[in-house]
C-alpha positions as a Markdown table, in Angstrom:
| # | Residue | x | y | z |
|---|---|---|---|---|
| 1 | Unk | -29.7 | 118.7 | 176.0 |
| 2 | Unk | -27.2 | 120.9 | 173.8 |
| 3 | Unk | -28.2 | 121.5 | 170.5 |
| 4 | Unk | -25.1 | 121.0 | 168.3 |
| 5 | Unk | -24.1 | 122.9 | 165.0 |
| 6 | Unk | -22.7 | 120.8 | 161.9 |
| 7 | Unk | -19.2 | 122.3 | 160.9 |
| 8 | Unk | -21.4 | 123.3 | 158.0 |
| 9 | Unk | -23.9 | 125.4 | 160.1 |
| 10 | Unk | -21.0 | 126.9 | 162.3 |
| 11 | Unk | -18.7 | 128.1 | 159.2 |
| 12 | Unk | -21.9 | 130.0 | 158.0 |
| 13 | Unk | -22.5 | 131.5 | 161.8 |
| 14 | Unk | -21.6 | 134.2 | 163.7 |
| 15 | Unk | -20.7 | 134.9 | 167.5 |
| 16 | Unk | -18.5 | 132.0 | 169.5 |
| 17 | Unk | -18.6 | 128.5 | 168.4 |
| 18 | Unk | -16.7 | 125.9 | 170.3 |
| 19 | Unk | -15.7 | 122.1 | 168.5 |
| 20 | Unk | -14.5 | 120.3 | 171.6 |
| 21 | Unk | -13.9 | 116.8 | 171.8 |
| 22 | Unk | -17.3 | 114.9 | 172.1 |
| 23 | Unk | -16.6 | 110.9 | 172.5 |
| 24 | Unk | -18.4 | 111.1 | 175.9 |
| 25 | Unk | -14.7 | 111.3 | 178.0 |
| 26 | Unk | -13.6 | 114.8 | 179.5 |
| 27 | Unk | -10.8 | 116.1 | 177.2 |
| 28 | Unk | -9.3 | 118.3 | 179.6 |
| 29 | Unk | -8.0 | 120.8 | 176.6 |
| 30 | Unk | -11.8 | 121.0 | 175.9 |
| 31 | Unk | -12.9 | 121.2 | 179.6 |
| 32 | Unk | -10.5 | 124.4 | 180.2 |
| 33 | Unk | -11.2 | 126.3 | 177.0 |
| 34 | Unk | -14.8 | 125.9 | 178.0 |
| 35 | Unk | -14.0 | 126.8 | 180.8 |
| 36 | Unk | -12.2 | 130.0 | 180.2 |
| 37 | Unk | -15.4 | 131.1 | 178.3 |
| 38 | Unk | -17.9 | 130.0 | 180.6 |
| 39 | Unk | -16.5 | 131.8 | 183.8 |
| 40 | Unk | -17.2 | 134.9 | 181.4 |
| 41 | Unk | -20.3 | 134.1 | 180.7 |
| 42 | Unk | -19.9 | 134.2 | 177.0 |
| 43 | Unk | -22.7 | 132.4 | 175.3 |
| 44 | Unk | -21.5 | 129.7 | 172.8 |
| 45 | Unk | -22.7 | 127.5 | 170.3 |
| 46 | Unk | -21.3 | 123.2 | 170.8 |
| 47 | Unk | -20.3 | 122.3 | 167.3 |
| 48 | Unk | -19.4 | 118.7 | 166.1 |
| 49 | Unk | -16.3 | 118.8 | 163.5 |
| 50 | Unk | -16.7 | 116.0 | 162.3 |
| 51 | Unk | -17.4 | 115.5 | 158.5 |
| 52 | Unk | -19.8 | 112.9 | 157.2 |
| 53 | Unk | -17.6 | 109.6 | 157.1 |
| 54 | Unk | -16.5 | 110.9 | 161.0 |
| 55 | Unk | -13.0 | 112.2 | 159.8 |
| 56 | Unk | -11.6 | 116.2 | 160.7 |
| 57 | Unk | -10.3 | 116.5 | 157.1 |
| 58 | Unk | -12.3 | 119.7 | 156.9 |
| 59 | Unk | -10.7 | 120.9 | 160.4 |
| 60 | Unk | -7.5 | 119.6 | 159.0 |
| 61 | Unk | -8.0 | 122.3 | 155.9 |
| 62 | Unk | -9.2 | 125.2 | 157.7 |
| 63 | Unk | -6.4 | 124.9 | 160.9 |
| 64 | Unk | -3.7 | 122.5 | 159.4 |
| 65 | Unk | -4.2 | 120.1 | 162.1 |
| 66 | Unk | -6.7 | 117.6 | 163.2 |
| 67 | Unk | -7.0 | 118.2 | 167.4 |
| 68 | Unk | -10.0 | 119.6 | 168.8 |
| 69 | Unk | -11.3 | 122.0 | 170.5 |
| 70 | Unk | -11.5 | 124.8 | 167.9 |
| 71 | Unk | -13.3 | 127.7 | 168.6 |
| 72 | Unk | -14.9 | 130.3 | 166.0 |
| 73 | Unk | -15.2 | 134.0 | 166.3 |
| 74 | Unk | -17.6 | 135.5 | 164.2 |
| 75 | Unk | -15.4 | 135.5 | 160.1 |
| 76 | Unk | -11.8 | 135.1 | 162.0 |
| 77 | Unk | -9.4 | 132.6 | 161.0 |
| 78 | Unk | -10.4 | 129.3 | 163.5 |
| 79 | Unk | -8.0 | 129.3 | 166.6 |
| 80 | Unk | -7.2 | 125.5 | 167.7 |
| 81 | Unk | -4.1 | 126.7 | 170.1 |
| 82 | Unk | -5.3 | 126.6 | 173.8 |
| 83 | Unk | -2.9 | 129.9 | 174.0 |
| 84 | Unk | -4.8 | 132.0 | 170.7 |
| 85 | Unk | -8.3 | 130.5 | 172.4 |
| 86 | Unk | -7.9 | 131.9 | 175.8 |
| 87 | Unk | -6.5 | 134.8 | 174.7 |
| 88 | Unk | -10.0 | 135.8 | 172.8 |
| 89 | Unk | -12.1 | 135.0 | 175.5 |
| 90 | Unk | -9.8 | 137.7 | 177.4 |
| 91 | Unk | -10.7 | 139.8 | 174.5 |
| 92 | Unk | -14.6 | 139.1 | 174.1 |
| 93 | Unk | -14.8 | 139.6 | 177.8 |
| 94 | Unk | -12.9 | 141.8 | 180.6 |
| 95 | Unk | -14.3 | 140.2 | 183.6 |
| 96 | Unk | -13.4 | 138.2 | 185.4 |
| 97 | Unk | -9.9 | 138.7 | 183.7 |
| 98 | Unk | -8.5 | 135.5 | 183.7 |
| 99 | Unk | -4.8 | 136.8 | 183.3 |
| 100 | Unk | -2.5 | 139.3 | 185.6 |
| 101 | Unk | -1.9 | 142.8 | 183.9 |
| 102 | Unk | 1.6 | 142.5 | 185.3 |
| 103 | Unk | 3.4 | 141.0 | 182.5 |
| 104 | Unk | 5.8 | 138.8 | 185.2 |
| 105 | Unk | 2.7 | 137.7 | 186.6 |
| 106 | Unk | 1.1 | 136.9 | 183.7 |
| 107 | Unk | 4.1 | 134.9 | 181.8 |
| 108 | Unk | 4.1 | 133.0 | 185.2 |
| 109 | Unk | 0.6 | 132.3 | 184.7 |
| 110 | Unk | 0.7 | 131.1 | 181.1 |
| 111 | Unk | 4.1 | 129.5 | 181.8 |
| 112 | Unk | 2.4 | 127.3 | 184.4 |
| 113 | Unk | -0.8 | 126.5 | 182.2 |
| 114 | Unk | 1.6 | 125.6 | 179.5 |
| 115 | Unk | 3.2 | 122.9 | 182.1 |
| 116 | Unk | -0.3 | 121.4 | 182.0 |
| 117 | Unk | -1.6 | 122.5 | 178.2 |
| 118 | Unk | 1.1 | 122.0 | 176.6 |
| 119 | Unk | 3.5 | 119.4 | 174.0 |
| 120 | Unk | 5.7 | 117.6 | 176.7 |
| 121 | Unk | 3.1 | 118.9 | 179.7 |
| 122 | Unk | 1.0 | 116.7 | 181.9 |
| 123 | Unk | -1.8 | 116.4 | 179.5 |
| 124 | Unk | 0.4 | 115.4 | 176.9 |
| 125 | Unk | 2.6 | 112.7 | 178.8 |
| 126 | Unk | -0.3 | 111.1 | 180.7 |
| 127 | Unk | -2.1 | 110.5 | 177.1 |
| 128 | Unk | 1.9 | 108.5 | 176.7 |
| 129 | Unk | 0.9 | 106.7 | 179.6 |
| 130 | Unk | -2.8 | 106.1 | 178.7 |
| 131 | Unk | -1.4 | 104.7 | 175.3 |
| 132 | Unk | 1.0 | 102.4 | 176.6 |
| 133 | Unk | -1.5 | 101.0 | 178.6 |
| 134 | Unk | -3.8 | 100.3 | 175.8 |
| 135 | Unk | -0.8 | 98.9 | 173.5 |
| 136 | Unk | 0.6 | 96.5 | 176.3 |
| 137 | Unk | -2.6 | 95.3 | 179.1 |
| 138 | Unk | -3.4 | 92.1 | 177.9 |
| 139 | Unk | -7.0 | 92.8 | 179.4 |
| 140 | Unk | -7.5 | 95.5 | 176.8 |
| 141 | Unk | -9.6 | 93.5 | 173.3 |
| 142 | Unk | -8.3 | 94.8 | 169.6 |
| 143 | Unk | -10.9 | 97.3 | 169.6 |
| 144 | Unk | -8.9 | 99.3 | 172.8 |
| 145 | Unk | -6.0 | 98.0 | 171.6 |
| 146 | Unk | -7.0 | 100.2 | 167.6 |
| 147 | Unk | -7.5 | 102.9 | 170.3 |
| 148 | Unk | -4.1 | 102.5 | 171.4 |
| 149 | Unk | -2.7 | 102.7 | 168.0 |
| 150 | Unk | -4.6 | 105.9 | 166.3 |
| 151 | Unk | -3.7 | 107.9 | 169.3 |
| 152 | Unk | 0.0 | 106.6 | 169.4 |
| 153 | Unk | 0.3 | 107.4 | 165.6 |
| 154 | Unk | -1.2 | 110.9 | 166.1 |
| 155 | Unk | 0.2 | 112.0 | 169.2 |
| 156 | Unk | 3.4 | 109.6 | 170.0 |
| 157 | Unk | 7.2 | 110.6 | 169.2 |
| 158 | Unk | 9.9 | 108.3 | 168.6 |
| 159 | Unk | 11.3 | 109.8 | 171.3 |
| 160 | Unk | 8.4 | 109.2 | 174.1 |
| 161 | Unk | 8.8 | 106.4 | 176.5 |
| 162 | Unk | 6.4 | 105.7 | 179.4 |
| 163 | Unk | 9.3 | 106.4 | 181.8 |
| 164 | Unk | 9.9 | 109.6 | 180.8 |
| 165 | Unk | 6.5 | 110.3 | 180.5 |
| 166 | Unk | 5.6 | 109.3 | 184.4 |
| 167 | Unk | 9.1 | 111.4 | 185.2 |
| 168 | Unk | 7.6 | 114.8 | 183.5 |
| 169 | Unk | 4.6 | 113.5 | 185.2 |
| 170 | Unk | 5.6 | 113.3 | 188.7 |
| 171 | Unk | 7.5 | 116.6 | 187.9 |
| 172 | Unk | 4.4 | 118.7 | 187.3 |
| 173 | Unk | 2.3 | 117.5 | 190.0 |
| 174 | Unk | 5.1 | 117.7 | 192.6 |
| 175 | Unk | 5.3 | 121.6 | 191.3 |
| 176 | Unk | 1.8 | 121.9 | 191.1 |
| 177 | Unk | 1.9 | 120.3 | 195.3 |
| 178 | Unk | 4.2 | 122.8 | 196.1 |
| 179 | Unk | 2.4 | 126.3 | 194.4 |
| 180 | Unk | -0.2 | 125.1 | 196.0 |
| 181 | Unk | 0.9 | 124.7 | 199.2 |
| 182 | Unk | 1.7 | 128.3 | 199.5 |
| 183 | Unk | -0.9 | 130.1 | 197.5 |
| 184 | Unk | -3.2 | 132.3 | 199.0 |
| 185 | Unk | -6.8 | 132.1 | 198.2 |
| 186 | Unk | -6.1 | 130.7 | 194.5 |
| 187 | Unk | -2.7 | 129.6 | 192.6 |
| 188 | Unk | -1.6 | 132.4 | 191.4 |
| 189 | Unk | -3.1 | 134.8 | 194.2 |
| 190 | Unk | -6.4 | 136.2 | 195.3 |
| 191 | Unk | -8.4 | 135.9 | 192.8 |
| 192 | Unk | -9.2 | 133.7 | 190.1 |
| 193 | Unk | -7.2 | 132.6 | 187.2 |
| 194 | Unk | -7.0 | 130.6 | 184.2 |
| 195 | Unk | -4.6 | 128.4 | 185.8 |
| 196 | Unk | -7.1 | 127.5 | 188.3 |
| 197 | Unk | -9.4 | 126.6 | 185.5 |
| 198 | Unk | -6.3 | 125.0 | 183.7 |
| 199 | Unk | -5.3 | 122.6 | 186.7 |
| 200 | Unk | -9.0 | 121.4 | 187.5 |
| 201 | Unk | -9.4 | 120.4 | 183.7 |
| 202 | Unk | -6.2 | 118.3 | 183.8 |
| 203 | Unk | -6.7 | 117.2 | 187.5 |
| 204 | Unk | -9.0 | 114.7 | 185.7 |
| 205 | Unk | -6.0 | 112.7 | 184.2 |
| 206 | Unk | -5.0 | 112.5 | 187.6 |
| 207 | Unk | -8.7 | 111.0 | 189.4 |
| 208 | Unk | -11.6 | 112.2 | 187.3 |
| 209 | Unk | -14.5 | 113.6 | 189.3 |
| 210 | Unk | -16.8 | 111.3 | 190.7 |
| 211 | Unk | -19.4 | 109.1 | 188.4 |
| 212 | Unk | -22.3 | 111.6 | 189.6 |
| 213 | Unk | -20.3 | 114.5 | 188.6 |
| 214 | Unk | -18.8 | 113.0 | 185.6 |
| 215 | Unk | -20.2 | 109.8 | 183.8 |
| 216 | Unk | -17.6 | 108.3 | 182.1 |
| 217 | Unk | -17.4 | 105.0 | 180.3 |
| 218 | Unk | -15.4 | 102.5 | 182.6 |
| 219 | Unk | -12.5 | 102.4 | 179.8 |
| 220 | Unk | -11.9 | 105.8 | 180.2 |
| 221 | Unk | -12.4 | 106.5 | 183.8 |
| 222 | Unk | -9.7 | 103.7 | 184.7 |
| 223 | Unk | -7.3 | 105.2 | 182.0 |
| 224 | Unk | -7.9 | 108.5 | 183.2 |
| 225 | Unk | -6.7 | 107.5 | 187.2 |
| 226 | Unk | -3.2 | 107.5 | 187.8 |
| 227 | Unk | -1.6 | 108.4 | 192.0 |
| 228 | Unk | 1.5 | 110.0 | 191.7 |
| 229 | Unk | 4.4 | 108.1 | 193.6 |
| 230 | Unk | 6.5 | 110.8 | 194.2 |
| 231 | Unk | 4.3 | 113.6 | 195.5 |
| 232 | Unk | 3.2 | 112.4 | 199.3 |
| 233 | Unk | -0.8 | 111.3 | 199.0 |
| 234 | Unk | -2.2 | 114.1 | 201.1 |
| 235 | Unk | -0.5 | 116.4 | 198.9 |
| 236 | Unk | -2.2 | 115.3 | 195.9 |
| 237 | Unk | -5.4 | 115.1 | 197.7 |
| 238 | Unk | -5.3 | 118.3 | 199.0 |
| 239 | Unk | -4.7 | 119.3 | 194.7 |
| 240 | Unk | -7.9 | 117.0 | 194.6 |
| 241 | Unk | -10.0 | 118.8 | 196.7 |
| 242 | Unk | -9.1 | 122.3 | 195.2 |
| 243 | Unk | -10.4 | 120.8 | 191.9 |
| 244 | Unk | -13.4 | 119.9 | 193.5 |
| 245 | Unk | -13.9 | 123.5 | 195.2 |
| 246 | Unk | -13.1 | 125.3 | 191.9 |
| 247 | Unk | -15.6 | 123.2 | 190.0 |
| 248 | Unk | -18.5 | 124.0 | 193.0 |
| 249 | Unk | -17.4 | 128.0 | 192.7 |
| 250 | Unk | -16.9 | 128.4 | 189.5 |
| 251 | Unk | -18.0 | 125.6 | 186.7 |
| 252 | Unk | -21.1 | 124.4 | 186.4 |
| 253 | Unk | -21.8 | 120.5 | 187.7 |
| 254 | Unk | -22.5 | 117.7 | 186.2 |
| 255 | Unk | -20.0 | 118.2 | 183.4 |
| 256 | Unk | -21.9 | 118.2 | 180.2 |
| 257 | Unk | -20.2 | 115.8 | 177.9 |
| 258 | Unk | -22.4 | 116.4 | 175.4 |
């Protein structure tokens, strides 16, 4: 069982301290950074930002937003941008070097994670679907439904609309499909990358690993699983199943959910 750090304990400690999402559901943001640290080998402390009444008002003050993860380094400034938090693990630790010294290579890299990490990427526009979803099922009580409406407040544009959302969607997968259908041993070469950590963190908001491998509450697990239409099935299986090998090479199993 993880022993977790108050936000009060972790502002007043040193080494690396990681505040990911903990409502018992695999926030793939969360599940990559961790990722991108745990590969390393970097020892971490779990820390729960929440203050008292369960708000991130103190997050809020020290980063100017209120999204988790955020990860502390000994008296730096907190970094909540997946970008600024991989980039320090690259710095803590050389090996195994998650980015290509080729700076083509490596803008591809982080121009593909972004296509998963980022605003408008699959993470984001899946959470538009998820949302819709909880706004509109009629199966879905007022306490889903208040769900539904805090993330569609925080997150949700004027501009999003479930159709473009499944769109970007089917976009990014059918990209995803095709890198991988002529990579060599991983997506962006021989060895590992982030974006092999990156794409089996947000594979989840495609099928989430199995119940053994990753408990889920039901709510969350049938939000989470969505097939792509436009990529053919065995394609997406085939990005499936190179989840699941990365996860038995490299990550350790069950996920900890905290």
């Amino acid at each position: 069982m993880n022993v977790w750090l108050t936000l009060e304990q972790a502002l007043a400690a040193r080494d690396l301290r990681i505040a990911p999402v903990r409502a018992g559901v695999p926030s793939p943001w969360s599940e990559f950074i961790r990722a991108c640290f745990g590969v390393k080998r970097i020892a971490y402390s779990l820390v729960d930002a929440r203050d008292v009444d369960r708000s991130l008002a103190t997050i809020k003050k020290l980063t100017g937003q209120e999204s988790l993860p955020v990860v502390f380094w000994n008296d730096e400034r907190p970094r909540s941008h997946w970008l600024e938090q991989l980039l320090l693990s690259e710095r803590i630790s050389a090996e195994p070097r998650l980015l290509p010294d080729d700076p083509y290579e490596r803008a591809t890299v982080i121009g593909l994670i972004a296509e998963l990490c980022s605003e408008a990427g699959l993470g984001w526009h899946r959470r538009i679907m998820m949302i819709e979803r909880l706004l509109t099922e009629p199966r879905f009580s007022e306490r889903e439904r208040g769900i539904g409406k805090y993330l569609a407040a925080k997150y949700r544009h004027s501009a999003d609309t479930v159709e473009n959302s499944t769109r970007r969607c089917e976009e990014i997968v059918a990209a995803f499909a095709a890198l991988r259908a002529k990579a060599q041993e991983y997506l962006a070469g021989p060895s590992l990358t982030a974006l092999d950590l990156a794409w089996a963190a947000f594979a989840a908001m495609i099928q989430p690993l199995s119940e053994e491998l990753c408990p889920m509450k039901p709510l969350w697990r049938d939000l989470y699983t969505w097939m792509p239409g436009a990529t053919p099935r065995n394609e997406v299986e085939a990005l499936l199943a190179y989840r699941d090998r990365i996860y038995r090479a490299w990550l350790p199993l069950p996920v900890d959910l905290g």
